[in-house]
TORBA-222603 format. One record per residue: x, y, z of N, C-alpha, C, CB in turn. Coordinates in steps of 0.2 Angstrom, whole numbers, plus 2048, in hexadecimal, padded with zeros to 3 digits. Glycine has a CB too. Example, Ala and Ser with C-alpha at 12.3 -4.5 7.8 and 13.67 -1.06 7.14 Angstrom:
8427E482783E7EA8278427F08278397EA82D8407F58238447FB8248408008278467FD81D
//
This chain:
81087E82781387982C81987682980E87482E81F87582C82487282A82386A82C82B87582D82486382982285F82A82985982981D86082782B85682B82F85182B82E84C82A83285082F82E84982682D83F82383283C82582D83C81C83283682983983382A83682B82683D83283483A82982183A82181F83E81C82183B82181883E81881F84481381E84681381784480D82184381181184481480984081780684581080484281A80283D81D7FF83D81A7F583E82680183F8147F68438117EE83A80E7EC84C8087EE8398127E682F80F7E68308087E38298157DF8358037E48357FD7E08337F97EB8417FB7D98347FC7EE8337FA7F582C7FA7F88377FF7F98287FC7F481E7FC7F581D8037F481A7F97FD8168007F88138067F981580D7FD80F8037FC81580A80381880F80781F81580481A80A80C8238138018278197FE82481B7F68318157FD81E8197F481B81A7F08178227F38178147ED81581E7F78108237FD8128297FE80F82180581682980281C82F80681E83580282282B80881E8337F981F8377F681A83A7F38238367F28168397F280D83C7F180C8407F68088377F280D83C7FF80984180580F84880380983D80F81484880381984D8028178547FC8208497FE81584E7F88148557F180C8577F38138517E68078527F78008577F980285B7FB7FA8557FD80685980180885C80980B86580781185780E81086480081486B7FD80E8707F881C8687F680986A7F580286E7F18008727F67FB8697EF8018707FD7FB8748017FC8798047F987080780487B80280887F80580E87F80B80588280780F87880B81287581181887380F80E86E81481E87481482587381482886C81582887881882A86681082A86081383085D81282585D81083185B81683A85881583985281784285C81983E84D81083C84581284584281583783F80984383E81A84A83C81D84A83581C84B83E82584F83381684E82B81785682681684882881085482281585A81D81585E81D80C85681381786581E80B86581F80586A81780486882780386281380186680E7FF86580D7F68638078038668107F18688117EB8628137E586C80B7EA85C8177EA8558177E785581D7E584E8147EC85081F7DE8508217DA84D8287DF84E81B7D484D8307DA8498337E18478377DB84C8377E98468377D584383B7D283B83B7D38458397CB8378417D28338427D18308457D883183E7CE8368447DD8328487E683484F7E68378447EF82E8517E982F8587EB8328577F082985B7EC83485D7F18358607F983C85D7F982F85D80184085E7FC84785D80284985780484685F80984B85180184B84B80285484A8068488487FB85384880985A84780E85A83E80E85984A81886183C80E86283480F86A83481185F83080786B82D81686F82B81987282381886D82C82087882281687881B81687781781B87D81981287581081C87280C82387A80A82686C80382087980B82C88180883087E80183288580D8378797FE8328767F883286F7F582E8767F88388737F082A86B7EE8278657EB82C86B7E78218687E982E8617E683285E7E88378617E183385E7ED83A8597F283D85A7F68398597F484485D7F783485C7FE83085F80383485380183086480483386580A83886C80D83686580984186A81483686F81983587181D83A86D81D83187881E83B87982283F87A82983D87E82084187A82983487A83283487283683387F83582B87083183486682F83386483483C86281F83486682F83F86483184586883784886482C84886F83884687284084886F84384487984384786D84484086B84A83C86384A83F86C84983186084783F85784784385984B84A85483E84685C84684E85E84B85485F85085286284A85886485384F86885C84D86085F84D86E85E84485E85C84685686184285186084585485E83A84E85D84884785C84B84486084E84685785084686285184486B85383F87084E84B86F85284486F84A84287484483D87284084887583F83886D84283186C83D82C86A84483086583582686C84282186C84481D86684581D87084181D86283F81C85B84181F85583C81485B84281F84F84282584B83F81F84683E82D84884582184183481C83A83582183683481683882F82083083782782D83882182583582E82E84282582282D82281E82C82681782D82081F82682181382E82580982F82780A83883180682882480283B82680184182B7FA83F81E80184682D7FB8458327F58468397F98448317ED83F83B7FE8428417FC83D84480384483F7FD83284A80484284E80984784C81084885580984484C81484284981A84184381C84384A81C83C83E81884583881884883B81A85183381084783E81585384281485984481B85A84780F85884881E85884E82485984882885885582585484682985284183185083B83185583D83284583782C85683282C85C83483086083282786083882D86583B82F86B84083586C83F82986E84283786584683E86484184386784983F85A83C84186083784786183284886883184685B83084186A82D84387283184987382E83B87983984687483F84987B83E85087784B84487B83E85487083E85986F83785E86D84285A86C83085A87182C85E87082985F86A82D86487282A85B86582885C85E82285585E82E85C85881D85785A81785485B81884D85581185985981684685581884385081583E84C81D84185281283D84980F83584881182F84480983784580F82A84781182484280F82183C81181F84580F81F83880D81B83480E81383280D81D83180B80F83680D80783780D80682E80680183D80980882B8088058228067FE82381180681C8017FA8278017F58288037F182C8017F48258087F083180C7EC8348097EB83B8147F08338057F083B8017ED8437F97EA8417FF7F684B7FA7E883B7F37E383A7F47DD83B7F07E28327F17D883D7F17D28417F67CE83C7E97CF8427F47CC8347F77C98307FD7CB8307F47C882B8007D28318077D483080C7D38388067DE82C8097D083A8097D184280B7CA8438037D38478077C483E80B7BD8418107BB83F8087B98418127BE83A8197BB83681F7BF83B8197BD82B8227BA8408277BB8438247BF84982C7BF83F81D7BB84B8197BF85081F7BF8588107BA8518227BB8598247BB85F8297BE85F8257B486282D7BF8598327C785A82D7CE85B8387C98528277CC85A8257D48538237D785C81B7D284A81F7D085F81B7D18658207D586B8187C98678267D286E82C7D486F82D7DB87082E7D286A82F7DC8678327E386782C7E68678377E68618267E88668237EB8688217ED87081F7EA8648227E98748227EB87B8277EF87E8217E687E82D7EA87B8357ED87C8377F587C8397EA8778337F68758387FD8708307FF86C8417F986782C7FE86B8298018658218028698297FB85D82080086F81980387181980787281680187681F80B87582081187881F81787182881087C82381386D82281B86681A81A86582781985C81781686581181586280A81A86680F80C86380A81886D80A81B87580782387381281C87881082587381182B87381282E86C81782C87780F82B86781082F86280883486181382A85C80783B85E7FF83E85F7FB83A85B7FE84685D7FC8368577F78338527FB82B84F7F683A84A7F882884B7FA8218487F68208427F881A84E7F982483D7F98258367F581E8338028268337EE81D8317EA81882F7E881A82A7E58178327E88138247E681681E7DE81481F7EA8118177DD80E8227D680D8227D380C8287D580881E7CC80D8287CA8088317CB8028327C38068347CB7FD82C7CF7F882E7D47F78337D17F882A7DA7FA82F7E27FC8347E17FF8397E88008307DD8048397DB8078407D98038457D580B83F7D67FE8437D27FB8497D67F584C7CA7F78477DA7F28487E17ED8487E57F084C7E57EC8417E77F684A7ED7F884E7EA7FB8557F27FF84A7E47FD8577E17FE85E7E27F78637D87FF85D7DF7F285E7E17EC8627E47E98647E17EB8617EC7EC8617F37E88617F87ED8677F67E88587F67F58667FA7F686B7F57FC86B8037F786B7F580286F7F28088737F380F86F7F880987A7F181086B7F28148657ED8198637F28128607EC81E8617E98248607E88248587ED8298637E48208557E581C84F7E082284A7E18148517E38238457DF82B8417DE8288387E68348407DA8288377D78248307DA8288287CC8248307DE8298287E182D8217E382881A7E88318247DD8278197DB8238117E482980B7CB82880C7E68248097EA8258037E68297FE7EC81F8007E982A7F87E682C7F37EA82B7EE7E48337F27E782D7E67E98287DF7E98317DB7E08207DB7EF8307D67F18337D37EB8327CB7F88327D47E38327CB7DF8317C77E38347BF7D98337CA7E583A7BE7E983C7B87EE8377B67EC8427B97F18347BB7F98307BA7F38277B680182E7C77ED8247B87EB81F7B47E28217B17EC8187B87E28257AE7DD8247A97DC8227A47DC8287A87DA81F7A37D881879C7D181979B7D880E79E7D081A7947C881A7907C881478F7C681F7887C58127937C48087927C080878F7C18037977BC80D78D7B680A7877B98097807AF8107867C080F7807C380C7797C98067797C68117767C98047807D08017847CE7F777F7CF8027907D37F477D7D17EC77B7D17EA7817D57E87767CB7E87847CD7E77897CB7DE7897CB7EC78F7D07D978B7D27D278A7CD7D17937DC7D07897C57CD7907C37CC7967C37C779A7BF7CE7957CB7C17977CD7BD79C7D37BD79E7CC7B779C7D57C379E7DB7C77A27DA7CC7A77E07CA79E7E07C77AB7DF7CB7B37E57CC7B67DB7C67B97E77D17B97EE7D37BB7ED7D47C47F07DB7B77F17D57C57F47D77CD7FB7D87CE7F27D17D27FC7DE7CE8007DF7D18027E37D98037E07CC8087E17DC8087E17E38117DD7E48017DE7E78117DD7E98187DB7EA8177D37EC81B7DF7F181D7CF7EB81B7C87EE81D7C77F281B7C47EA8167C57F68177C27FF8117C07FD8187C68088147BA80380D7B48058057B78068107AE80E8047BC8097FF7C080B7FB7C28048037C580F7FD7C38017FA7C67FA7F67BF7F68017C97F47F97BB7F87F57B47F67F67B27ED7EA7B57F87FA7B47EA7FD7B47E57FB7AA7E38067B87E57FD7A77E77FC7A07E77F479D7E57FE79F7F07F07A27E97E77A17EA7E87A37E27E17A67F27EA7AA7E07E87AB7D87EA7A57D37EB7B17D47F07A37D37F379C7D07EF7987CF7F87987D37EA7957D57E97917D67E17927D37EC78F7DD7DE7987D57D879A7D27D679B7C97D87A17D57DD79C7C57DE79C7C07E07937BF7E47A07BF7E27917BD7E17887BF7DD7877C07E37837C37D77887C37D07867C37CA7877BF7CE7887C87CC78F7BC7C97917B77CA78D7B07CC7977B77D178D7B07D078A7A97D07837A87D578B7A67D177F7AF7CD77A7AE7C67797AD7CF7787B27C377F7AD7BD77E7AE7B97807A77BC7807B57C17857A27BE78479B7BE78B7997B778179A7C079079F7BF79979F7C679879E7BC79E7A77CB79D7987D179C7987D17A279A7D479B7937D47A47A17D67A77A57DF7AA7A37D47A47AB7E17B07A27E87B17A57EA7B67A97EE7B17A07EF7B77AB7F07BC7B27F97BE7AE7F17B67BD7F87C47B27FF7C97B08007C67B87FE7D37AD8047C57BD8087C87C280F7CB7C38077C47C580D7D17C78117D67C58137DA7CC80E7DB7BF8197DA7CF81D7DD7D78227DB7D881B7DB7DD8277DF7DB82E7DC7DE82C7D67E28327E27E38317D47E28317CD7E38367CC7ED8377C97DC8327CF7EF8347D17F68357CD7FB8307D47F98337C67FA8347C08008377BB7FB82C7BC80583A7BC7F683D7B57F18377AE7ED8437B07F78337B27EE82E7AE7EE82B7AB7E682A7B17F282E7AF7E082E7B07DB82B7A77D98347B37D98337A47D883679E7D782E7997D983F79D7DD82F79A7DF8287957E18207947DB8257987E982179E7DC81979F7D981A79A7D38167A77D782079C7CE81F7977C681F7907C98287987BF82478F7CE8227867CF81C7847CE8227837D581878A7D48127887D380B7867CF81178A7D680D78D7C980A78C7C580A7877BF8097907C38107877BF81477F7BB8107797BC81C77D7C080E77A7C480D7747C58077737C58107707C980477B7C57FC77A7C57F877A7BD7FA7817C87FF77A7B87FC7797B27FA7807AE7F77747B27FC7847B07F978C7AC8007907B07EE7927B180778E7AD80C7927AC80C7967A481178F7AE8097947A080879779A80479B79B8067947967FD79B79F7F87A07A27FA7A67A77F379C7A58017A67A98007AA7AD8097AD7AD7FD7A77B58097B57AB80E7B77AA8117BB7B180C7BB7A48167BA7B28187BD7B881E7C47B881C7B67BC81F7C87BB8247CE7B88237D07BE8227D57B28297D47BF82D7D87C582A7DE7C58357D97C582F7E27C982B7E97CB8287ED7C48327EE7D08257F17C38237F37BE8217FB7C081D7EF7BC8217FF7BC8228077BB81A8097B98288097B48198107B78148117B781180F7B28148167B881680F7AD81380F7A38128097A481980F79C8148037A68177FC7A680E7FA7A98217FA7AC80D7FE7AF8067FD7B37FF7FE7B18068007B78018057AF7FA8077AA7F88017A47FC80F7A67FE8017A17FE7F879A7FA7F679D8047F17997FD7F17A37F97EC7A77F17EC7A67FA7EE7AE7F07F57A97E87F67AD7E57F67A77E77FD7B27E77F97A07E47FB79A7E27F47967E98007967E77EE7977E47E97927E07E37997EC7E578C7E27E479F7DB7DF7A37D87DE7A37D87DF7A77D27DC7A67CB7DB7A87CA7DE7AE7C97D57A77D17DB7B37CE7DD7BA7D47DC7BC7C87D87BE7D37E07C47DA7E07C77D77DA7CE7DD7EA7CA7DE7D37CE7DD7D07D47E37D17D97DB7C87D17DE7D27E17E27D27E57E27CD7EC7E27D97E67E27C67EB7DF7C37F07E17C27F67DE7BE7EF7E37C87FC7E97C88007E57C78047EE7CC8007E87C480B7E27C48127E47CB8157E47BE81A7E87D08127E87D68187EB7DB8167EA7D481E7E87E28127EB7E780F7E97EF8137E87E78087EC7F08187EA7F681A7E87FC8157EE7F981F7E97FC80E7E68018097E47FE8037EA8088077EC7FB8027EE7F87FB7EC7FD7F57EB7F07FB7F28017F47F18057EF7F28047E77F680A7F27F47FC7E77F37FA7DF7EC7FC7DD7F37F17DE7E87F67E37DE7FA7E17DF7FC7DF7D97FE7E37E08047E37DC80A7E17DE80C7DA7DE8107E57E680A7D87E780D7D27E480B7CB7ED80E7D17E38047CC7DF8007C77D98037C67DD7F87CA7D58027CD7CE8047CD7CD80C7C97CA8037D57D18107CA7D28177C77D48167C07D981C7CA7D68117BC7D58107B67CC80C7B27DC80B7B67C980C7B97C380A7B77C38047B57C080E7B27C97FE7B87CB7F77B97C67F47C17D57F77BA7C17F27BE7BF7EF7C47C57E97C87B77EA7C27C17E77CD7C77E57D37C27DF7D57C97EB7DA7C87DB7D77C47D27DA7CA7D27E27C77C77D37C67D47E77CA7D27ED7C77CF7F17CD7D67EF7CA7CE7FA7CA7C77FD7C67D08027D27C07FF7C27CE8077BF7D180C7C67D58117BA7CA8107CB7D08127D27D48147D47DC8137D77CF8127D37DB8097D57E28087D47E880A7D47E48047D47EF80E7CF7F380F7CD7F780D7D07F48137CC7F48027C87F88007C07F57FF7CB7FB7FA7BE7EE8037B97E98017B47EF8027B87E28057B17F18097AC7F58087AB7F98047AC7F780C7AF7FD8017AD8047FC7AC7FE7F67B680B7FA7B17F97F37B07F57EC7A77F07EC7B67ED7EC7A57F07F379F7ED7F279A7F27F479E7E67F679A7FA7F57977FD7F57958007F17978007F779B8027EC7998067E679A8007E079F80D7E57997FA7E179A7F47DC79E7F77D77937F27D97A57F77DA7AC7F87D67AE7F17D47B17FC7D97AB7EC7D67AF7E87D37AB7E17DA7BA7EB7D37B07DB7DA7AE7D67E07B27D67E37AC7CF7DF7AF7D47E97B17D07F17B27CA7F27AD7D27F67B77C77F27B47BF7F37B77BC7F87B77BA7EC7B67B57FB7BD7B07FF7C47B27FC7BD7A77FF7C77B08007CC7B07FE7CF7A67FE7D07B58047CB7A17F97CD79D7F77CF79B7F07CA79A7F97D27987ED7D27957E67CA7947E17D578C7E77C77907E57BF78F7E17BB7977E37BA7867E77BC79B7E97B87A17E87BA7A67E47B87A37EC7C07A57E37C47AA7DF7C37A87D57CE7A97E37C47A37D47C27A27D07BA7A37CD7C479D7D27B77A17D27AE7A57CF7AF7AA7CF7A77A67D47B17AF7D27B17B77D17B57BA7CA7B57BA7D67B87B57C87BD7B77C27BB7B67BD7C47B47C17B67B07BD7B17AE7BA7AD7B37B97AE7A97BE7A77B47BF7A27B97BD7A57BF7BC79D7B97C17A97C37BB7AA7CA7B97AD7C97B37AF7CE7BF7B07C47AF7B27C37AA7AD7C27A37B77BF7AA7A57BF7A77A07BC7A279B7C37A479C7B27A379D7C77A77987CC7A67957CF7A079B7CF7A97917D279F78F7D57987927DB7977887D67977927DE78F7967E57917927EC79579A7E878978A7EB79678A7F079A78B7F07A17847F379A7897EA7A278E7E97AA7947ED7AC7907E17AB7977E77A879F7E97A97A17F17A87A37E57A379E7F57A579E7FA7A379D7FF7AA7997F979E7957FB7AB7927FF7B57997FE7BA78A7F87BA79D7F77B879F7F57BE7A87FB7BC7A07EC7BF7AA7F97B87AE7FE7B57B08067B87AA7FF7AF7A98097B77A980F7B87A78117BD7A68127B57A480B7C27A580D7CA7AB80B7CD7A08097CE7AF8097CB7B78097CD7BA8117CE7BC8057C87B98137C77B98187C87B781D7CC7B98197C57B181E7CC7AE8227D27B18227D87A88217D27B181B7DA7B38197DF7BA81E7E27B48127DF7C081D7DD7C58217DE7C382A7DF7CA8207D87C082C7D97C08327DA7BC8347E27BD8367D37B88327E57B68347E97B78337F07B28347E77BC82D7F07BF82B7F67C682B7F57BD8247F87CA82D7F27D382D7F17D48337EE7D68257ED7D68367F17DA8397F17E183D7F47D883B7F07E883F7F27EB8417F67EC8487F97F08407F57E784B7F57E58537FA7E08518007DF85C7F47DD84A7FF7DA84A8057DC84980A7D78478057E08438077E784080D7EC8468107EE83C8097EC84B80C7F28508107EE8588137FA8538087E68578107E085A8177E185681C7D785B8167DE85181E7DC84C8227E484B8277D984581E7E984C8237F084B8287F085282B7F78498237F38578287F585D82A7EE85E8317F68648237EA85D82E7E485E8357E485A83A7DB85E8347E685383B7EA85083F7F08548437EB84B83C7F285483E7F88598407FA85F8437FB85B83D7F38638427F38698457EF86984C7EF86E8407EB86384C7E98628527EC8608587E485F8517F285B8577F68598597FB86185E7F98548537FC86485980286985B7FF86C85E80586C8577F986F85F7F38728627F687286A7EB86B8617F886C86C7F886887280086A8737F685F87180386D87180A86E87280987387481086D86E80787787380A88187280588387780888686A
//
């Protein structure tokens, strides 16, 4: 199959999602599949993607939009079999949708989160709006609605009319393997990293840490992500004032080498967000055999409290804090059990040949319906 990706970036300092996109690409080309990615070229780095990568500079920042983006889609669209067009809200969702309906090509969306309730209230009365305006319609009519989890599946059923398909990510397990058993591993250090927005609850770990050590457990944290809403400045206030800015190291975006550090000298990966349709930090922690402390929001709680990869907790200061607690005074055969079910966890639920089976068969079933 020839397959078309359309982004808005693909710069991997921007999250998950352009992390993603270059993974589904290289399964999609393992499998035998022809993939060309179409995205915005705003100055991001494109080493290491397979396949055919095309980019346009924006003739507007804020809807994103290119005008040589969308002539060249219209010219090409034709010419593949099926179009995934990732991120709602933004212009090229708009144009490539409704390109592809008007030329018979089959297409699907990937919201990457943005129709989950929490990602839905911040700026809910525009968000609500354009989705009735401009974006129900692509959603509608698109054959599927690209889901990492049931989670997001069931969120986005809710929020508008969708044809919602459950396609779990996958972890590059070779790119973080760690022998923890010979790893020093410091067991009142905790890392998280992820991007900073209010949602991730970066604040609740601050504030979970402060409690700890008030309470005599010398707790410290690495935090580590682009700094995506400016929010940086506050977090040190905060901790400043929470009395453990010495206890809690903070750093920007970080690379692979820079990550794996992280995961090799932890104890545990914290993620206390109210709402992750995959959150692919997990997975790559927990693939280092780094157990995980998250809030019920994540949508990896069920698999972490099934295969006891790690805890599930509230998402408050005082709950968050027991949990950091108990997974740090564990014994070493515990920690050991809990360890190596992280792992498992990954190898048997994440992968990206599974993601790019599970997609192309969407895909093939979809086009099914054309011919």
């Amino acid at each position: 199959m020839k397959f078309l990706l359309c982004m808005a970036s693909i710069d991997p300092r921007k999250g998950g999602p352009s992390t993603a996109i270059r993974e589904i690409a290289k399964a999609l080309e393992d499998r035998g599949h022809s993939v060309t990615i179409l995205a915005h070229d705003d100055g991001e780095a494109t080493t290491g993607i397979d396949g055919n990568v095309i980019r346009f500079p924006l003739s507007n920042a804020v809807w994103q939009y290119s005008g040589g983006y969308r002539r060249w889609y219209k010219e090409h669209v034709r010419e593949y079999d099926f179009v995934l067009i990732t991120s709602i809200f933004l212009a090229h969702t708009y144009f490539c949708s409704r390109e592809a309906k008007s030329a018979g090509v089959p297409y699907a969306i990937r919201p990457h989160g943005s129709l989950n309730r929490e990602d839905i209230k911040i700026g809910r009365w525009k968000k609500v709006a354009y989705l009735r305006l401009l974006e129900r319609k692509s959603l509608r009519d698109a054959d599927f609605v690209f889901c990492t989890s049931h989670a997001e599946a069931t969120q986005a059923k809710q929020i508008a009319d969708v044809n919602a398909k459950v396609i779990p990510l996958g972890v590059n397990v070779d790119d973080h393997v760690v022998d923890r058993s010979n790893a020093k591993i410091d067991r009142t250090r905790m890392v998280f990293i992820g991007r900073y927005t209010r949602k991730k609850g970066i604040d609740v770990l601050i504030r979970a840490v402060a409690l700890s050590r008030a309470q005599g457990v010398p707790i410290t944290a690495v935090i580590a992500g682009p700094d995506d809403d400016g929010l940086l400045e506050d977090y040190k206030y905060l901790a400043e004032q929470s009395g453990v800015a010495d206890a809690i190291q903070f750093e920007g975006f970080v690379g692979l080498e820079r990550k794996k550090a992280l995961f090799e000298s932890a104890c545990s990966f914290v993620l206390p967000s109210l709402d992750e349709n995959f959150g692919i930090g997990v997975a790559e922690a927990m693939a280092t055999c780094l157990p995980v402390i998250i809030t019920p929001g994540v949508s990896h709680a069920e698999l972490v409290n099934e295969y006891k990869a790690g805890l599930v907790t509230s998402r408050t200061p005082e709950r968050l804090s027991a949990a950091i607690q108990e997974l740090s005074e564990l014994n070493e055969h515990s920690y050991r059990e809990m360890s190596l079910s992280a792992a498992r966890l990954v190898r048997e639920q994440y992968s990206w040949e599974k993601t790019a089976r599970l997609f192309t068969e969407y895909a093939a079933e979809a086009m099914s319906k054309y011919s």
